[in-house]
Short mmCIF file of the C-alpha atoms (twelve columns), coordinates in Angstrom:
data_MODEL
# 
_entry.id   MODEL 
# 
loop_
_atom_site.group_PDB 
_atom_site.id 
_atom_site.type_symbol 
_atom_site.label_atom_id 
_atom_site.label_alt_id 
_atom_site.label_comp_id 
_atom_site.label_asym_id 
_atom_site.label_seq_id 
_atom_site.Cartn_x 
_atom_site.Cartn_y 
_atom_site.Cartn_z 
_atom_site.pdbx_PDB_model_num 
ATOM 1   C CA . UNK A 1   18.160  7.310  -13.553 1 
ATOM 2   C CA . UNK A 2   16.288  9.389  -10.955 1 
ATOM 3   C CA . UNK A 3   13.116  11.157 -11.754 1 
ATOM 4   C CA . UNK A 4   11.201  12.724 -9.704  1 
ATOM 5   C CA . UNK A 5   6.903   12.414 -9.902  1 
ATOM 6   C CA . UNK A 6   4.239   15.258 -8.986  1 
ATOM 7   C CA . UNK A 7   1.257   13.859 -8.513  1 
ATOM 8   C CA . UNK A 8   -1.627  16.864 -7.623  1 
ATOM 9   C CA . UNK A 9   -4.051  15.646 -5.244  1 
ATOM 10  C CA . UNK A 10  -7.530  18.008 -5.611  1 
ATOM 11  C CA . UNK A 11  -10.040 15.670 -3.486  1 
ATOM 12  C CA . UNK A 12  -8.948  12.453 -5.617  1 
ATOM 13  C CA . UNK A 13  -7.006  10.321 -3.142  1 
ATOM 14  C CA . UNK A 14  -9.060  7.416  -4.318  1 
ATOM 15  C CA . UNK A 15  -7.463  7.898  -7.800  1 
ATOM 16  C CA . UNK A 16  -3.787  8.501  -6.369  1 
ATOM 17  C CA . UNK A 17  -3.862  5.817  -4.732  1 
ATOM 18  C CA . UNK A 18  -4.281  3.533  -8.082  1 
ATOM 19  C CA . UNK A 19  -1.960  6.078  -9.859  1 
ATOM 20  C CA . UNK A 20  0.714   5.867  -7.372  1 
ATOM 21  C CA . UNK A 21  0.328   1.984  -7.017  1 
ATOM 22  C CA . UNK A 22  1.358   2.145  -10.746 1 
ATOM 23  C CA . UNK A 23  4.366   4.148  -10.590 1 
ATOM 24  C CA . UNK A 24  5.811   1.828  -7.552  1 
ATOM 25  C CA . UNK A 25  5.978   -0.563 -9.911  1 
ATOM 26  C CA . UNK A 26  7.924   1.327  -12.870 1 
ATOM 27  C CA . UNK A 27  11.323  -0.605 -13.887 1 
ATOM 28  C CA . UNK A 28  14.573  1.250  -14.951 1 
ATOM 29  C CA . UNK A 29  14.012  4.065  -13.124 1 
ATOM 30  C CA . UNK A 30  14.313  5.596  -9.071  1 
ATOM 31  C CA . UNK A 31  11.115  7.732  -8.616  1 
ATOM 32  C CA . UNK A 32  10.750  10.477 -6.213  1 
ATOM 33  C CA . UNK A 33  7.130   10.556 -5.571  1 
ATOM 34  C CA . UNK A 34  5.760   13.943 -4.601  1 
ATOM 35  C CA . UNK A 35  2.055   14.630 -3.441  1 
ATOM 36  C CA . UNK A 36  0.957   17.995 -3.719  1 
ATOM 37  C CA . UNK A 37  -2.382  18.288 -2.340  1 
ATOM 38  C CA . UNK A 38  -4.137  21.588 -3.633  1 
ATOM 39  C CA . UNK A 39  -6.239  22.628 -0.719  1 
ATOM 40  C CA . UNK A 40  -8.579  19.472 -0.997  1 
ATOM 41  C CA . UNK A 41  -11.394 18.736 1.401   1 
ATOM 42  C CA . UNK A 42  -10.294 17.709 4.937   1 
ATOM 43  C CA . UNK A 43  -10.443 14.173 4.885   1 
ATOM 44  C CA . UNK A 44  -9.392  14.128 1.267   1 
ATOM 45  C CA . UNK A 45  -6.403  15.929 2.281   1 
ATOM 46  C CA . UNK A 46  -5.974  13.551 5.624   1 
ATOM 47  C CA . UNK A 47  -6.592  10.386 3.310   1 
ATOM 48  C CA . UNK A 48  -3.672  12.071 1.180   1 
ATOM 49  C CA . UNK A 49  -1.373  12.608 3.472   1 
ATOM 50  C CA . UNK A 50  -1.931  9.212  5.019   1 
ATOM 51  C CA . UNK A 51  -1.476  7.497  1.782   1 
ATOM 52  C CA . UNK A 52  1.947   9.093  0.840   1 
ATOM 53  C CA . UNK A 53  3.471   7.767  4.557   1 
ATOM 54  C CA . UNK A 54  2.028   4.429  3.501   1 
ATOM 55  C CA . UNK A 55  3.796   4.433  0.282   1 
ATOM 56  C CA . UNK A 56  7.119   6.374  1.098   1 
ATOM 57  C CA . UNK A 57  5.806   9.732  -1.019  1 
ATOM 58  C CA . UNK A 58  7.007   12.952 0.332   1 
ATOM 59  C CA . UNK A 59  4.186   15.008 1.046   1 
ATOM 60  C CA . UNK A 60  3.291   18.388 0.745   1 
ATOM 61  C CA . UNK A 61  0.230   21.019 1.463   1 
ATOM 62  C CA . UNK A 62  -0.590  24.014 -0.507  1 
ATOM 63  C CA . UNK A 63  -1.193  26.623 0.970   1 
ATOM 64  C CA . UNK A 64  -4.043  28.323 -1.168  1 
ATOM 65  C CA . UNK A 65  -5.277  26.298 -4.481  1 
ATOM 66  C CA . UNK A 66  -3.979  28.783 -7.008  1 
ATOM 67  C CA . UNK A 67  -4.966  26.734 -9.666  1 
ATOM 68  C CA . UNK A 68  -3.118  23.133 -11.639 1 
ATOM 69  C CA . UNK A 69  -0.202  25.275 -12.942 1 
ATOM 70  C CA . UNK A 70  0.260   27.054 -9.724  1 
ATOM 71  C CA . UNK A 71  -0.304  23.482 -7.531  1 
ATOM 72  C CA . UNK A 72  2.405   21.320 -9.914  1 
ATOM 73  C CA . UNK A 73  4.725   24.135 -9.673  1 
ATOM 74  C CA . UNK A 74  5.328   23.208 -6.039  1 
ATOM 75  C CA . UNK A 75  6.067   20.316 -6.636  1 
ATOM 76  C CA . UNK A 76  8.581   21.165 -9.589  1 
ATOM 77  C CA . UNK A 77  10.449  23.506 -7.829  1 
ATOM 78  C CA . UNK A 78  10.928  20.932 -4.682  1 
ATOM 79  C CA . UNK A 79  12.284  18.759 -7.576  1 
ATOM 80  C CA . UNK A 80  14.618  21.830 -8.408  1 
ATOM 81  C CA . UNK A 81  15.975  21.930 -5.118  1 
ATOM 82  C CA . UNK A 82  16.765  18.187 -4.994  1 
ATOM 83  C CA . UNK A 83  18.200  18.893 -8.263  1 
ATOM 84  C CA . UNK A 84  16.543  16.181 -10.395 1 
ATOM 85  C CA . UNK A 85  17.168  16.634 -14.271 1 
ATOM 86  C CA . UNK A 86  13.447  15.328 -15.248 1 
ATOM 87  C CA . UNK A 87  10.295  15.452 -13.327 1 
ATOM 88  C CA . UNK A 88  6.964   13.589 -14.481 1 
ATOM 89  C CA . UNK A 89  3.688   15.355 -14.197 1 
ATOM 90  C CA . UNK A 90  1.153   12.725 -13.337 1 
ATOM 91  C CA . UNK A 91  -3.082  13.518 -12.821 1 
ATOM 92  C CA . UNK A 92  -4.469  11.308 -10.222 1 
ATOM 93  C CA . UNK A 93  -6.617  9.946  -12.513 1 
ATOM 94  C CA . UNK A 94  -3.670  8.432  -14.732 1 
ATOM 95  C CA . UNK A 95  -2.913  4.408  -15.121 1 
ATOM 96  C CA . UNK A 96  0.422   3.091  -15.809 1 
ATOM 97  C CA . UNK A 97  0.372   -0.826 -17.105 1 
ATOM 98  C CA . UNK A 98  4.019   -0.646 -18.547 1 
ATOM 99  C CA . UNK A 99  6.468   -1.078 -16.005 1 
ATOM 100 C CA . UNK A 100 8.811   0.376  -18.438 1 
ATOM 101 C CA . UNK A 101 6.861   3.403  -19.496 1 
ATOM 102 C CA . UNK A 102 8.903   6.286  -17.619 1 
ATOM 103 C CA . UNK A 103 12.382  4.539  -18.666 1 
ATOM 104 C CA . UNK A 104 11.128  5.290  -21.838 1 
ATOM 105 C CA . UNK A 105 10.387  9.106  -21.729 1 
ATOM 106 C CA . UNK A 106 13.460  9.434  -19.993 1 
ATOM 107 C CA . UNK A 107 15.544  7.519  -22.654 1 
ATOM 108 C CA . UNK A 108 13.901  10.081 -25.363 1 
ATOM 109 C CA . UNK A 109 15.127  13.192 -23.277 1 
ATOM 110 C CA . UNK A 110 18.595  12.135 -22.487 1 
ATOM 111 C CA . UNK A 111 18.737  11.417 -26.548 1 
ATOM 112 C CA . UNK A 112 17.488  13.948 -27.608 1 
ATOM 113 C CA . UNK A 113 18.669  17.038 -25.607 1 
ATOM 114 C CA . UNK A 114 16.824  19.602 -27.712 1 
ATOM 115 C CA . UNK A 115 13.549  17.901 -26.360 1 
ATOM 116 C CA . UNK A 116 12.069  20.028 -23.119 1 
ATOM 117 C CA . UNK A 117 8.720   17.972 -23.199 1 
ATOM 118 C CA . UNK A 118 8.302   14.249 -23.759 1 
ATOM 119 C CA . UNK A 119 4.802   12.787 -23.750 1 
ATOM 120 C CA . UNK A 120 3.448   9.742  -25.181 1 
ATOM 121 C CA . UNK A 121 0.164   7.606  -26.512 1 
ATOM 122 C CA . UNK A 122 -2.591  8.501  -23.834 1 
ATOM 123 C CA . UNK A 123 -5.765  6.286  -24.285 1 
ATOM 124 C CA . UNK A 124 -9.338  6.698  -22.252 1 
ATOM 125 C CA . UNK A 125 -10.707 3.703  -20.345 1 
ATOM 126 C CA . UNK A 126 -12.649 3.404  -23.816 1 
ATOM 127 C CA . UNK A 127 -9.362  3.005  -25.960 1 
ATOM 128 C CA . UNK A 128 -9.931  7.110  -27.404 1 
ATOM 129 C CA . UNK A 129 -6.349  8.490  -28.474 1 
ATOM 130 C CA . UNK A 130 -5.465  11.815 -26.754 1 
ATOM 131 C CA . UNK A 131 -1.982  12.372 -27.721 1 
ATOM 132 C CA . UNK A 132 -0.224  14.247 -29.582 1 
ATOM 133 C CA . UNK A 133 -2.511  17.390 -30.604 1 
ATOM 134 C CA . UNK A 134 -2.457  20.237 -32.614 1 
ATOM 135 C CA . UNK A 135 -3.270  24.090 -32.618 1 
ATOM 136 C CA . UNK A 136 -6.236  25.663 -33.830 1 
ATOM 137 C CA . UNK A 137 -6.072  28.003 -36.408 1 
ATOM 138 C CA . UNK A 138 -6.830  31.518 -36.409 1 
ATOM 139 C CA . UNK A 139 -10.021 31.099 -38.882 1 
ATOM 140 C CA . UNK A 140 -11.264 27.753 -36.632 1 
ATOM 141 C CA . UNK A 141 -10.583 30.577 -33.060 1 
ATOM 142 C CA . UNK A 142 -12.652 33.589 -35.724 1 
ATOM 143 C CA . UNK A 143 -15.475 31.252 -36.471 1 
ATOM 144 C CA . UNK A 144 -15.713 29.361 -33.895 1 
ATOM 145 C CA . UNK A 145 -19.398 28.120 -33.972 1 
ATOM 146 C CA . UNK A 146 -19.380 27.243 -37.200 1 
ATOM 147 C CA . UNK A 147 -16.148 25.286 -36.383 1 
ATOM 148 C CA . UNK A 148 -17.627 23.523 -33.536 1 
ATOM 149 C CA . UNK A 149 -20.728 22.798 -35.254 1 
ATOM 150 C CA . UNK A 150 -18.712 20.831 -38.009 1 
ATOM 151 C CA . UNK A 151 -16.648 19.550 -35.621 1 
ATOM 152 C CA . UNK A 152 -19.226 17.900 -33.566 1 
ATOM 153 C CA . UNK A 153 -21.155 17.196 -37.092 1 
ATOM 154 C CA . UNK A 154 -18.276 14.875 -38.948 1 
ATOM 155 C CA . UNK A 155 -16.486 13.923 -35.895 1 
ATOM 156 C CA . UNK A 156 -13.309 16.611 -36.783 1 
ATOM 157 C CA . UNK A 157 -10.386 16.006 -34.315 1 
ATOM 158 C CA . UNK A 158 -7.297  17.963 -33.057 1 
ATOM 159 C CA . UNK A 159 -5.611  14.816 -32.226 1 
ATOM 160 C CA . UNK A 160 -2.930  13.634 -34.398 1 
ATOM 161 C CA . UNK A 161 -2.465  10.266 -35.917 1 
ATOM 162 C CA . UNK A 162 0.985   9.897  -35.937 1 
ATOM 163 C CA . UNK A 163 3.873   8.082  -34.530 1 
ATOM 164 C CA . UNK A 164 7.223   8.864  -32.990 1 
ATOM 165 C CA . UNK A 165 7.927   12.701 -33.981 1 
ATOM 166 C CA . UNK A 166 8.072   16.066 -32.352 1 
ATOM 167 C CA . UNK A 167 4.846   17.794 -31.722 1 
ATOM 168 C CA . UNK A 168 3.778   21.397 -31.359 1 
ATOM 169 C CA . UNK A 169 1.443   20.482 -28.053 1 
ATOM 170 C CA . UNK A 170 0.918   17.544 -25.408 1 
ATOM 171 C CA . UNK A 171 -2.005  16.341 -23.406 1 
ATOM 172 C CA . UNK A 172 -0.917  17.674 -19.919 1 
ATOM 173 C CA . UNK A 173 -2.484  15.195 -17.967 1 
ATOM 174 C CA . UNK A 174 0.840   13.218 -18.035 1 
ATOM 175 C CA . UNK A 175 4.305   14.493 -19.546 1 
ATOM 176 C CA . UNK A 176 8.135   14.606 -18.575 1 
ATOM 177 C CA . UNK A 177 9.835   18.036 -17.982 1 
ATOM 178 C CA . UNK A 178 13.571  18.939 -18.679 1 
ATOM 179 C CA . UNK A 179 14.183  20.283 -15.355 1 
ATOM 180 C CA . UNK A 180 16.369  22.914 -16.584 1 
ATOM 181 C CA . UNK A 181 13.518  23.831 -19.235 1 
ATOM 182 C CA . UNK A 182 10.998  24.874 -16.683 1 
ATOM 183 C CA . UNK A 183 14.003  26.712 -14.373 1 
ATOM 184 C CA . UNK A 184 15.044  28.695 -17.505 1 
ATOM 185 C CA . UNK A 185 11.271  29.575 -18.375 1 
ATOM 186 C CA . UNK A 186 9.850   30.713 -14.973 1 
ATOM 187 C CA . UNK A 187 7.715   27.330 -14.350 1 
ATOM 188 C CA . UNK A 188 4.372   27.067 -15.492 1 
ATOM 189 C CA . UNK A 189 2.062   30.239 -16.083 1 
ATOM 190 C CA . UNK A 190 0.458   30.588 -13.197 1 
ATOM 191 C CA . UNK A 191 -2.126  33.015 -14.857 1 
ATOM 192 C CA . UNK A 192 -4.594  29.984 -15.354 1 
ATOM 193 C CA . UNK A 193 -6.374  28.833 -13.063 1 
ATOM 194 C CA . UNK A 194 -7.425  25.822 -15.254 1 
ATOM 195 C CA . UNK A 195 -7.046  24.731 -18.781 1 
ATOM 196 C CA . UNK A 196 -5.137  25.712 -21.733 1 
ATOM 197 C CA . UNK A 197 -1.442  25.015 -19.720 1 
ATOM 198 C CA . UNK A 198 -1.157  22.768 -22.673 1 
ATOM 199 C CA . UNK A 199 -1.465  25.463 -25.563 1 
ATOM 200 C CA . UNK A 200 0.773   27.780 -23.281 1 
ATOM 201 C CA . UNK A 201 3.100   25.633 -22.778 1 
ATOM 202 C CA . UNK A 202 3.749   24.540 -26.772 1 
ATOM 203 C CA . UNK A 203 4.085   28.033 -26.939 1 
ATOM 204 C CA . UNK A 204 7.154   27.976 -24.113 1 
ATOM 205 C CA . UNK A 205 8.602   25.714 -25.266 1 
ATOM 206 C CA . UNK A 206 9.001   27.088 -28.951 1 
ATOM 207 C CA . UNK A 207 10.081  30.343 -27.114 1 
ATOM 208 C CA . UNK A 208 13.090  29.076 -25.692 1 
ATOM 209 C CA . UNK A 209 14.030  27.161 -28.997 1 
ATOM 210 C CA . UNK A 210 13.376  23.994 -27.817 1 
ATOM 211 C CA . UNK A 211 10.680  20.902 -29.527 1 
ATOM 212 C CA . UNK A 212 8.320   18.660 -27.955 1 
ATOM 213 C CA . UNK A 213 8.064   14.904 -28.540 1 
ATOM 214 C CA . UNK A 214 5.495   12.400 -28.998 1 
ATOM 215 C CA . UNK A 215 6.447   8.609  -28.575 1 
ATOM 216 C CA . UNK A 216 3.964   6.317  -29.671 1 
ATOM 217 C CA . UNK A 217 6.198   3.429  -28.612 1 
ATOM 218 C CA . UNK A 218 4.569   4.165  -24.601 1 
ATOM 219 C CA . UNK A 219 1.138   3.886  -23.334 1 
ATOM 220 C CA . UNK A 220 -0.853  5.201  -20.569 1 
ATOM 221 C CA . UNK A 221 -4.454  5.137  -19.281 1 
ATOM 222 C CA . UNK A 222 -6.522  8.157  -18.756 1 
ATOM 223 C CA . UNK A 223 -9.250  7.306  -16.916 1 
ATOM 224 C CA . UNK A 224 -10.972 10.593 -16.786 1 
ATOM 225 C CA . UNK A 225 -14.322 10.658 -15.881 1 
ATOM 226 C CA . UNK A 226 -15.450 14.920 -16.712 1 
ATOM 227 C CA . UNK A 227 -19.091 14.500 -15.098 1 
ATOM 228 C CA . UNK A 228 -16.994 13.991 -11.359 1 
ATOM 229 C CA . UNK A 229 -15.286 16.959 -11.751 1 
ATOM 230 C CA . UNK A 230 -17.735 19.509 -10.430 1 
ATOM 231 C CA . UNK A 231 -20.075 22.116 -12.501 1 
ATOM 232 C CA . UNK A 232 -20.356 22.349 -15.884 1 
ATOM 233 C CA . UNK A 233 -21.043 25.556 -15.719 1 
ATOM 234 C CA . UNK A 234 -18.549 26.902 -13.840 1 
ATOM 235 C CA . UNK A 235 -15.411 25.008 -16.047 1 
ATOM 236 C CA . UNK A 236 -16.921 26.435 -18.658 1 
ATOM 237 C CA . UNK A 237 -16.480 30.011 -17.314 1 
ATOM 238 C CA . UNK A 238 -13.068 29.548 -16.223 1 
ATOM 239 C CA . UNK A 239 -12.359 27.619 -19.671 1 
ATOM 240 C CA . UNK A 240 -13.280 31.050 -21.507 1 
ATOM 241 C CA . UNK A 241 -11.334 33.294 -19.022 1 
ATOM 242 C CA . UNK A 242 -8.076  30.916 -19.614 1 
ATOM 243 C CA . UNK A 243 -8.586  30.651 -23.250 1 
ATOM 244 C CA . UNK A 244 -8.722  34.614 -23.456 1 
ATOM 245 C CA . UNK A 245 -5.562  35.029 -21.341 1 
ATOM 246 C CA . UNK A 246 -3.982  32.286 -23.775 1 
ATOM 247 C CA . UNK A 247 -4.609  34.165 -26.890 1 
ATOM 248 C CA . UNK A 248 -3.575  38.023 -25.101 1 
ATOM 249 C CA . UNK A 249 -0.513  36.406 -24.360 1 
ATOM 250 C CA . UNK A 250 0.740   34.044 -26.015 1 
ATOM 251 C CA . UNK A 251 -0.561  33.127 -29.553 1 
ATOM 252 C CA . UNK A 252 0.821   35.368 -31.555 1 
ATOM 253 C CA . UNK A 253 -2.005  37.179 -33.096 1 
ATOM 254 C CA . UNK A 254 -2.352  40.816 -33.681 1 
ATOM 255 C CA . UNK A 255 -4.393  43.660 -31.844 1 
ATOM 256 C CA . UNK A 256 -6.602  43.729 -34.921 1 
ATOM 257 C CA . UNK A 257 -6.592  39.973 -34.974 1 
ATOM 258 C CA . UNK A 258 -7.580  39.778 -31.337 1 
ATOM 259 C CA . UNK A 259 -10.462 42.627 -31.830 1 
ATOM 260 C CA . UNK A 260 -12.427 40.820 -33.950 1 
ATOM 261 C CA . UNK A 261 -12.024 37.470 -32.069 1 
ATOM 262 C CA . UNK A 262 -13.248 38.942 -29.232 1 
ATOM 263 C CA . UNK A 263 -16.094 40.912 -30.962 1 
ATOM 264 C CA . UNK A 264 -16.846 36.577 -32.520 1 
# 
């Protein structure tokens, strides 16, 4: 089975380079790996590029960082044109200690063929669960500081304890695509710069009458470390400006809904 792997570089060629070490190892499977770098620093981008001839990845350069939807879509849409059926989304920051792991995902989609996104049990270097989550309600969006004050009071999570079953949303730091899924829906939005592609994405997926699935049966590491990933202040700007577009677009709610939501 061939599959082919975008892996987007944003000045963390250190991490690809454990990441991709991984994925040479995966059984079952022939893996086209594809670097996209998204604009990083010089000699991040150098040390990229360097790193993919060392390991037989095929390479390629953004030409503006348009943001994590906008940088993985270049890579799906070379897998498009090499017409693979699945493609992997991988972060940089990702670990993969079962050789079998992408076999797996892979046997879920061609089993399933109602499935357009396969993801599975995601764990921090600290053993935290991250997969599969759940939406927030409108009430929880409409009162949100009391929300996140009792959320952050008795420890409330989003994350669901559950085993193999379809999902209504993925962590997007590592899940496998139908090919002809993202085709048929116009890739990723490309309106966010930076988070909520996951929420967005649930929603494409119901949209074009298709599920999700979470296997529980597959593990990977993600070693996510948020204080190396630049200002706090500014991801929480662009956060807010991609949560907004999120709910304008594509949750559902109402004009009068949204109003008073915005005026919260």
């Amino acid at each position: 089975m061939k599959v082919a792997v975008i892996v987007l570089n944003y000045n963390s060629s250190t991490d690809c380079r454990k990441c991709i070490s991984d994925l040479k190892r995966q059984e079952g499977v022939s893996l086209e790996i594809i670097i996209v770098d998204n604009c990083s620093r010089e000699d991040d981008a150098l040390a990229a590029k360097s790193l993919a001839a060392e390991l037989g990845c095929t390479f390629i350069a953004a030409k503006e960082n348009r943001g994590y939807n906008a940088g993985n879509n270049i890579g799906l849409r070379h897998a498009a044109e090499k017409g693979y059926e699945y493609a992997l989304i991988a972060n940089p920051d990702m670990q993969f200690p079962e050789r079998d792991y992408i076999m797996r995902l892979a046997k879920v989609m061609e089993q399933k063929p109602e499935v357009a996104v396969c993801g599975s049990n995601i764990v921090t270097t600290e053993g935290q669960r991250q997969n599969p989550k759940r939406y927030t309600t409108y009430l929880e969006e409409l009162l949100w500081p009391i929300n996140g004050l009792f959320n952050l009071l008795f420890r409330k999570s989003f994350i669901l304890n559950v085993t193999n079953q379809y999902c209504e949303m993925l962590m997007g730091s590592c899940i496998l695509v139908r090919m002809s899924f993202i085709e048929k829906t116009g890739y990723f939005d490309e309106n966010v710069f930076l988070y909520c592609e996951e929420p967005i994405l649930g929603k494409q997926v119901k949209a074009a009458n298709m599920k999700m699935f979470y296997l529980d049966d597959a593990t990977a590491v993600h070693a996510h470390v948020a204080s190396e990933k630049g200002s706090f202040v500014r991801r929480h700007d662009i956060y807010w400006k991609s949560r907004w577009y999120y709910l304008k677009n594509h949750s559902g709610y109402s004009h009068v809904q949204l109003a008073l939501m915005y005026i919260s």
